[in-house]
C-alpha positions as a printed NumPy array, in Angstrom:
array([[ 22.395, -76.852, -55.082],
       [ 22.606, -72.734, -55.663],
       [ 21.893, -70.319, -53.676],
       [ 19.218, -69.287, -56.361],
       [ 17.534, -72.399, -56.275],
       [ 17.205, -72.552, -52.3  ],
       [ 16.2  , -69.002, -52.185],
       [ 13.628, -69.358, -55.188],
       [ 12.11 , -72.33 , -53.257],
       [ 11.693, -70.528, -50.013],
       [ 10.097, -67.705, -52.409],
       [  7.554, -70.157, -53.185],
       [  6.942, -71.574, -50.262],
       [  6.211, -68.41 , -48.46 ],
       [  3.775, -67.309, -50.947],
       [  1.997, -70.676, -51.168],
       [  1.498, -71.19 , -47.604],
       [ -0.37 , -67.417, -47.443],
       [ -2.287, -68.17 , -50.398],
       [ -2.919, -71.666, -48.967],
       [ -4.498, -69.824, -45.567],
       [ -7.534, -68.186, -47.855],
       [ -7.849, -71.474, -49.862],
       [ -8.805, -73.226, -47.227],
       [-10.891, -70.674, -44.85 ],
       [-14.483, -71.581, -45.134],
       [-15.957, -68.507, -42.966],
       [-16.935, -65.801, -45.816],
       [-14.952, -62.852, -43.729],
       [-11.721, -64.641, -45.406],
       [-12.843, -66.023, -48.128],
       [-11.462, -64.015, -51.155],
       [-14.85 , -62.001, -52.005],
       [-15.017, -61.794, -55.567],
       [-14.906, -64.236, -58.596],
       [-11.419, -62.635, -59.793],
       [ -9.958, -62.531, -56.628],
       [-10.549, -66.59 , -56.217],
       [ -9.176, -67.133, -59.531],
       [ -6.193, -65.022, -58.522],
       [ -5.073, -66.868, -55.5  ],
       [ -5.325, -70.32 , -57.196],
       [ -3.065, -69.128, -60.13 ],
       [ -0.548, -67.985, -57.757],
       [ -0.999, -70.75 , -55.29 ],
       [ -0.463, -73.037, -58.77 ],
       [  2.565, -70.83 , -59.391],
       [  4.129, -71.356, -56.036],
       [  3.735, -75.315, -56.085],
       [  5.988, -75.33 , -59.715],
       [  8.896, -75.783, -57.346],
       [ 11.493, -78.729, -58.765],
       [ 13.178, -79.811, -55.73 ],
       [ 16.009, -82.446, -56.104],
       [ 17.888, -84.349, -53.376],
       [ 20.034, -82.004, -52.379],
       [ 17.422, -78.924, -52.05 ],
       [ 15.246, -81.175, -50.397],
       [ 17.769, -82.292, -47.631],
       [ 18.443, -78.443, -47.051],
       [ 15.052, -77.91 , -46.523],
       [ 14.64 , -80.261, -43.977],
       [ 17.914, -79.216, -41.955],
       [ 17.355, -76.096, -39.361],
       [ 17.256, -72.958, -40.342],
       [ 16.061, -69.428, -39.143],
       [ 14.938, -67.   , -41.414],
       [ 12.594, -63.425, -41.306],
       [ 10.004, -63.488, -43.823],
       [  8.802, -59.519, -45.148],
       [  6.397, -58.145, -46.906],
       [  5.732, -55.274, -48.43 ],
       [  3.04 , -53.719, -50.564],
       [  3.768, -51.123, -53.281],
       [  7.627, -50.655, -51.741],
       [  5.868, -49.813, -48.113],
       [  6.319, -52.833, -45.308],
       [  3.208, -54.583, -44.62 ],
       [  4.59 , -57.391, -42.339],
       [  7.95 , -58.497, -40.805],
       [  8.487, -61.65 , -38.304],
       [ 11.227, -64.479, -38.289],
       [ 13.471, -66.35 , -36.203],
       [ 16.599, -65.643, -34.557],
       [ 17.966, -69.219, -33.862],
       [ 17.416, -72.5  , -35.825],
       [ 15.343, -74.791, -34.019],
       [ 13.201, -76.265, -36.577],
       [ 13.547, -77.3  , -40.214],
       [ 13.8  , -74.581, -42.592],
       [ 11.011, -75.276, -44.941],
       [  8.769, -75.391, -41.504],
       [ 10.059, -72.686, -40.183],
       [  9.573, -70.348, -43.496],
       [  6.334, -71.648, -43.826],
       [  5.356, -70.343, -40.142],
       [  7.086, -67.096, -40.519],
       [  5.248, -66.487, -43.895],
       [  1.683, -66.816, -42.231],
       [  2.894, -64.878, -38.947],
       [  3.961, -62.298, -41.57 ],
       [  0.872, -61.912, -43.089],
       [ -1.965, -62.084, -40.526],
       [ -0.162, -62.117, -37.091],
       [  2.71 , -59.026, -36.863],
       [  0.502, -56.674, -34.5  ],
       [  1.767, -53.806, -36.3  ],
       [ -0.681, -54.068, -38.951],
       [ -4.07 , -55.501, -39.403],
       [ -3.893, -59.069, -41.161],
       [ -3.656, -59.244, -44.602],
       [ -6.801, -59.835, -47.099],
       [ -7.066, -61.967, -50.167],
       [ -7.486, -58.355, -52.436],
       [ -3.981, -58.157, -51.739],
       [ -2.167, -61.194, -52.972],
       [ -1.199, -59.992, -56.35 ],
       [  0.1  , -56.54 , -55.095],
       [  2.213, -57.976, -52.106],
       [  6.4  , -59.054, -52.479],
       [  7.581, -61.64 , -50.427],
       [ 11.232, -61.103, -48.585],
       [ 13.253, -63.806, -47.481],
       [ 15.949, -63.388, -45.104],
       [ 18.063, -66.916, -44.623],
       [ 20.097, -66.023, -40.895],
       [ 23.423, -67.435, -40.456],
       [ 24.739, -67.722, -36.859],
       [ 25.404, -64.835, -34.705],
       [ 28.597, -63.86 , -33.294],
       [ 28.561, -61.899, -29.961],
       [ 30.587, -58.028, -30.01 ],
       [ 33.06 , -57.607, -27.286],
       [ 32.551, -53.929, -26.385],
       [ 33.554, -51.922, -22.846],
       [ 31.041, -48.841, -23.601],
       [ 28.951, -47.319, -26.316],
       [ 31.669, -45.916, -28.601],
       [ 33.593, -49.427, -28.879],
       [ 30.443, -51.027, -29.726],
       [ 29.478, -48.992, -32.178],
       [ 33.04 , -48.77 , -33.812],
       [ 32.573, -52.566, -34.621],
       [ 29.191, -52.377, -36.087],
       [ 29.559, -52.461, -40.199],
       [ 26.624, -50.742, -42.115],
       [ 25.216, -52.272, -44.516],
       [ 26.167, -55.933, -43.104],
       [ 25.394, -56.887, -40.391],
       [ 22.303, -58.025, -38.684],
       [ 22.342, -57.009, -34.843],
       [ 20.574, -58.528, -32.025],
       [ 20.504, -56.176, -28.645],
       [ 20.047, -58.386, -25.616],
       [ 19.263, -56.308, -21.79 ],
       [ 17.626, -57.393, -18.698],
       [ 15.638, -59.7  , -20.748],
       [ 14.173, -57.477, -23.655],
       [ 15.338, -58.444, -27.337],
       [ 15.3  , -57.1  , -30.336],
       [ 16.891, -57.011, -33.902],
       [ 17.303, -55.015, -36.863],
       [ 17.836, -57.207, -40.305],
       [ 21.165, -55.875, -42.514],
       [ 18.401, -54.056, -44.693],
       [ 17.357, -51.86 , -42.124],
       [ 20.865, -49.822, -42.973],
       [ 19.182, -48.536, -45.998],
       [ 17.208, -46.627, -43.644],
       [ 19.55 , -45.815, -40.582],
       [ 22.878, -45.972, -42.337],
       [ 24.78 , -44.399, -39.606],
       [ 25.498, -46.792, -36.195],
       [ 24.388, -44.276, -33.405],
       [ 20.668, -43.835, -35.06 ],
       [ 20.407, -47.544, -35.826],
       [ 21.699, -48.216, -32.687],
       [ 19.667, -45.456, -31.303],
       [ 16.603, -47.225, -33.156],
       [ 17.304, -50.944, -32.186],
       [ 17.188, -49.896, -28.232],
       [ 13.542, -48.579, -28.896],
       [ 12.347, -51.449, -30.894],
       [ 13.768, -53.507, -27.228],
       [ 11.42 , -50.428, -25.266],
       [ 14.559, -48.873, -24.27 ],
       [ 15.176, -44.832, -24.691],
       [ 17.394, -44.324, -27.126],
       [ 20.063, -42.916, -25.222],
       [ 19.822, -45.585, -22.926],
       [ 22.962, -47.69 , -21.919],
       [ 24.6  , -50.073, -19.224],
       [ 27.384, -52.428, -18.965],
       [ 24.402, -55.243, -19.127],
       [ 23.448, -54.714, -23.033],
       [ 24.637, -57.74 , -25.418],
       [ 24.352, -57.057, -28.93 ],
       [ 25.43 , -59.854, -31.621],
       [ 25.679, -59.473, -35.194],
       [ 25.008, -61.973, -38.073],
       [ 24.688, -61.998, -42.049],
       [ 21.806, -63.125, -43.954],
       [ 21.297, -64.285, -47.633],
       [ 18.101, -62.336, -49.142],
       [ 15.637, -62.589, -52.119],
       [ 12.609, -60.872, -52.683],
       [ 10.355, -61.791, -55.052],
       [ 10.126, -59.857, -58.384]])
């Protein structure tokens, strides 16, 4: 199995299960609205069930996995949400992410059926993270590798994490450092001997 052929399969899978959620609404406020619209998120939700999946795919599928499903429309993010640790299969956990994604990040208001065609799915694939050993700021962010790594910041029970593509924004370590202790609802300049951070690698594909 390729890592084209899982990652092409958890493509499809993220964008059936969102077109799947205004398939099957039956009150008219999420309904798709028009004629076109309808006939637009049953050729995509066709599209995304054309998935071959052999034995091996299959098996992968049903093994844990964590990933962060994203979204963006027109290059701008419209939805973000995954899973740090696998504790469910991956094609359930995708699935999950894909709808939370969509209609539940409470950044943005939920996504509408007018969308489908001008949305492109993310998916992030997490591998296991590896704790940094660090005695202050400086030595933590010497080890941090833009670009590469995925970090987790732990601290008196907040969490939060910045996927590797978030370097394309912040690509030096004390701003996306500086950024990952707000996204926890720490100050940015904020630090004590109690905050964890971890770092893992993902495999990616976005949708074309």
């Amino acid at each position: 199995m390729s890592a084209d052929a899982l990652g092409m399969a958890l493509l499809r899978l993220a964008r059936r299960e969102i077109v799947a959620f205004f398939q099957g609404r039956e009150d008219d406020a999420c309904v798709p609205a028009g004629r076109a619209e309808a006939d637009g998120a049953r050729r995509l939700a066709t599209e995304a069930a054309a998935t071959p999946i052999d034995d091996a795919l299959n098996a992968r599928l049903r093994a844990p996995g964590a990933t962060f499903v994203t979204i963006t429309e027109y290059g701008r993010l419209r939805g973000c949400i995954g899973s740090l640790e696998a504790w469910r299969p991956l094609i359930d956990d995708v699935r999950a992410n894909a709808l939370a994604a969509a209609f539940r990040d409470s950044r943005f208001a939920p996504l509408t059926a007018a969308e489908l065609a001008a949305i492109r799915v993310e998916v992030s694939l997490l591998g296991a993270s590896t704790p940094l050993d660090f005695r202050n700021e400086a030595e933590a962010l010497a080890q941090l590798r833009p670009g590469q790594d995925g970090v987790i910041l732990r601290c008196d029970g907040r969490r939060a994490t910045f996927l590797p593509q978030v370097w394309d924004e912040l690509p030096e370590p004390p701003e996306f450092l500086a950024q990952l202790k707000r996204k926890a609802g720490l100050p940015a300049a904020y630090w004590n001997e109690r905050i964890a951070l971890s770092r893992y690698a993902v495999q990616k594909w976005q949708e074309a």
